[in-house]
C-alpha positions in Angstrom: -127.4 -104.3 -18.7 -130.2 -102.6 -16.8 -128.6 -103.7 -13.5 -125.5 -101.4 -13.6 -125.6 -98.6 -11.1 -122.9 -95.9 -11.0 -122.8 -92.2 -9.8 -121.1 -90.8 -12.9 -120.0 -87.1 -13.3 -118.8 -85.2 -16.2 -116.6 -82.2 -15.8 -115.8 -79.7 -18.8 -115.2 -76.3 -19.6 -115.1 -74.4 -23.0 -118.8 -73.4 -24.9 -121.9 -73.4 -23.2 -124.3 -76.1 -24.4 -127.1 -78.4 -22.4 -128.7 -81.5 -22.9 -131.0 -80.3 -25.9 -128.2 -78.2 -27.9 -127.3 -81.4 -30.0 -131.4 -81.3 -31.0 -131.4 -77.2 -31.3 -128.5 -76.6 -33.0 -125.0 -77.2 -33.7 -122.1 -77.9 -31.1 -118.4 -78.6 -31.2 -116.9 -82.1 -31.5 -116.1 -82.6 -28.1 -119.0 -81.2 -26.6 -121.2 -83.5 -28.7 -119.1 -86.4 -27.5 -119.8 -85.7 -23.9 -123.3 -85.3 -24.1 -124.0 -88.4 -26.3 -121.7 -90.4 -24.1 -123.7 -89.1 -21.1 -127.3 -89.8 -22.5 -126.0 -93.7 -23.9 -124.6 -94.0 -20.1 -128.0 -93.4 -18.6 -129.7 -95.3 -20.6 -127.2 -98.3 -19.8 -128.0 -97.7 -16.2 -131.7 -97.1 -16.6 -133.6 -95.8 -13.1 -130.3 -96.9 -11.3 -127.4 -95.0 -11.0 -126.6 -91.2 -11.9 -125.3 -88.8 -14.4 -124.4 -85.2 -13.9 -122.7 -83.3 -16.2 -120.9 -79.8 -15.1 -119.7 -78.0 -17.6 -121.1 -73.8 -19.1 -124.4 -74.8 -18.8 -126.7 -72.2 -20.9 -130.4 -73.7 -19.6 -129.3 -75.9 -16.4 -131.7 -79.1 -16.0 -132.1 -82.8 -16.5 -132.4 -84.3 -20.0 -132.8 -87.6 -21.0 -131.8 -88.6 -17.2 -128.8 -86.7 -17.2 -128.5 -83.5 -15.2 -126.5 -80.7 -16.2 -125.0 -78.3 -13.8 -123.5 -74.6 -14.2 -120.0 -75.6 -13.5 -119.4 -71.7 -12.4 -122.1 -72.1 -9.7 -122.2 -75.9 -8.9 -118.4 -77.6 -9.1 -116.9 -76.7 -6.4 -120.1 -77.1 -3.7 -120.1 -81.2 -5.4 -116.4 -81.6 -5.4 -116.1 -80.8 -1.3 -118.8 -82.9 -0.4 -119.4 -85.8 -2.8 -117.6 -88.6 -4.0 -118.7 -90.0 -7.6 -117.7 -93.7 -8.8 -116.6 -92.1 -11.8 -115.2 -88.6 -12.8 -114.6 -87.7 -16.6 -113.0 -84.7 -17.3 -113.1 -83.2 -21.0 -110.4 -81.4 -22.2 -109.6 -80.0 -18.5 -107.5 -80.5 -15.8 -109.0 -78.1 -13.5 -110.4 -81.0 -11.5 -107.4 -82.8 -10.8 -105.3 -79.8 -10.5 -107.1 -77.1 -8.3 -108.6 -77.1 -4.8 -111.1 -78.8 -4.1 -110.1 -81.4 -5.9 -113.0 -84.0 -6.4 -112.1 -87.5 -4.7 -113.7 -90.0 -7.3 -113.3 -93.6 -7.0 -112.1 -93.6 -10.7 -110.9 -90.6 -12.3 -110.4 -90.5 -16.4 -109.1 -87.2 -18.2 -110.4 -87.3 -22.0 -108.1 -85.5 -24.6 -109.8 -84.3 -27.3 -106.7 -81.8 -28.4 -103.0 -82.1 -28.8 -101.3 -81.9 -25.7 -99.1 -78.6 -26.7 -95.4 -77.8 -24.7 -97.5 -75.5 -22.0 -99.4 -77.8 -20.8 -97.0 -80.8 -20.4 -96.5 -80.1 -16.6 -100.1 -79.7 -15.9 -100.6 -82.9 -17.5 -97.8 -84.9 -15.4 -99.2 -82.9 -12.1 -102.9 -84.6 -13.1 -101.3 -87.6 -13.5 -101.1 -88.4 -9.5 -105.2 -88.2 -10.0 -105.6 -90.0 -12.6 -106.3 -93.4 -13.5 -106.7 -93.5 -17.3 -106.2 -90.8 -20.1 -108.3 -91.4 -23.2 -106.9 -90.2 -26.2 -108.5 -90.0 -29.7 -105.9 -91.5 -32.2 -102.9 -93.4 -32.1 -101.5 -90.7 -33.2 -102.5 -88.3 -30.5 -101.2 -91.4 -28.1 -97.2 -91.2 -29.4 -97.9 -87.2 -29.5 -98.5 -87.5 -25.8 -96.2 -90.1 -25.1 -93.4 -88.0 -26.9 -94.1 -84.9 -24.6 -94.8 -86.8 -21.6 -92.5 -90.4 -21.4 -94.2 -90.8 -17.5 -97.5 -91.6 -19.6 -97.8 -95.2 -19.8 -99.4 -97.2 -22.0 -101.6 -99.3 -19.4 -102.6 -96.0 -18.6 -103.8 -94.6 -22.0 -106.8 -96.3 -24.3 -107.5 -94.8 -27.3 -111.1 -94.0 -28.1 -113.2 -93.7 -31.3 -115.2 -90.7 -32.5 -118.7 -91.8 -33.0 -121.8 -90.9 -34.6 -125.8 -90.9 -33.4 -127.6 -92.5 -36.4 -130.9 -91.5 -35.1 -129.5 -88.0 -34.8 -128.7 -87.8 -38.2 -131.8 -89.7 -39.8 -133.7 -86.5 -37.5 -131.2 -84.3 -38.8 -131.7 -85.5 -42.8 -135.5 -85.0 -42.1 -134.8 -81.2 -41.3 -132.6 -80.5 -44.3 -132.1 -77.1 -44.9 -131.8 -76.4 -49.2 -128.9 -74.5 -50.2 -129.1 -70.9 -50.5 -127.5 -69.5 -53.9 -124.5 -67.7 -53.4 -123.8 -69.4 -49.8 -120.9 -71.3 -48.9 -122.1 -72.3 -45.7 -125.7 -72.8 -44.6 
């Protein structure tokens, strides 16, 4: 699979992480999603292709092959002047919705969240940008589909929330023991 080569950028908003926060500590579901998704998409491509990930980057840099960007500092310079194969967008319209809006060949908006009343009309505004919306559940599918009929199925796919094994095998190995009188630890 070494011979597929795509420019692939991430876009998301929310908590700041990087490509180590998964190994330094923890991070929200979503978050995690993103940067394992990233790191198992460079390895698919190997040396070819690219991965850049924009989002609150706390210690900008390239990990794993990926590189992570400082969306505050970085997004808008990339969305005027570069055109990626692929753009993913977690749990933000922003790229689809306000100027400059990037001009990917392919652009995806992963839902991670209920889709609540407010948002419904950015979500059919994003719609003329978009060419799939992944959604978690079937659930969450009907829950948009309710809110927004214009969604159509060819244009949804519903994704699975996955694990790292070797994440957690490291993670057992580091085990921290219970502290009496501690709920959480």
């Amino acid at each position: 699979m070494k011979d597929l080569v795509f420019d692939i950028a991430f876009f998301t908003e929310g908590i700041a992480f990087n490509g180590d926060s998964l190994v330094l500590g923890s991070l929200g579901g979503s978050e995690s999603s993103l940067l394992v998704m990233a790191a198992a998409l460079k390895r698919l491509m190997g040396d070819g292709g690219r991965v850049r990930v924009f989002c609150s980057c706390d210690r900008p840099g390239t990990y794993e092959g990926v590189e992570y960007l400082h969306a505050p500092d970085s997004w808008q310079a990339f969305a005027l002047s570069e055109q990626p194969e692929v753009l993913i967008s977690s749990r933000s319209y922003r790229p689809f919705l306000q100027e400059p809006l990037c001009r990917a060949e392919l652009s995806i908006l992963w839902c991670h969240d209920i889709l609540i009343p407010q948002e419904q009309r950015n979500c059919l505004q994003a719609m003329a940008h978009l060419a799939r919306v992944w959604l978690n559940s079937e659930w969450q599918r009907r829950q948009f589909h309710t809110l927004v009929p214009e969604l159509i199925p060819p244009a949804t796919w519903v994704t699975r929330n996955g694990v790292s094994l070797p994440l957690l095998d490291q993670g057992e190995a580091q085990t921290v023991g219970k502290v009496p009188g501690y709920c959480i630890y």
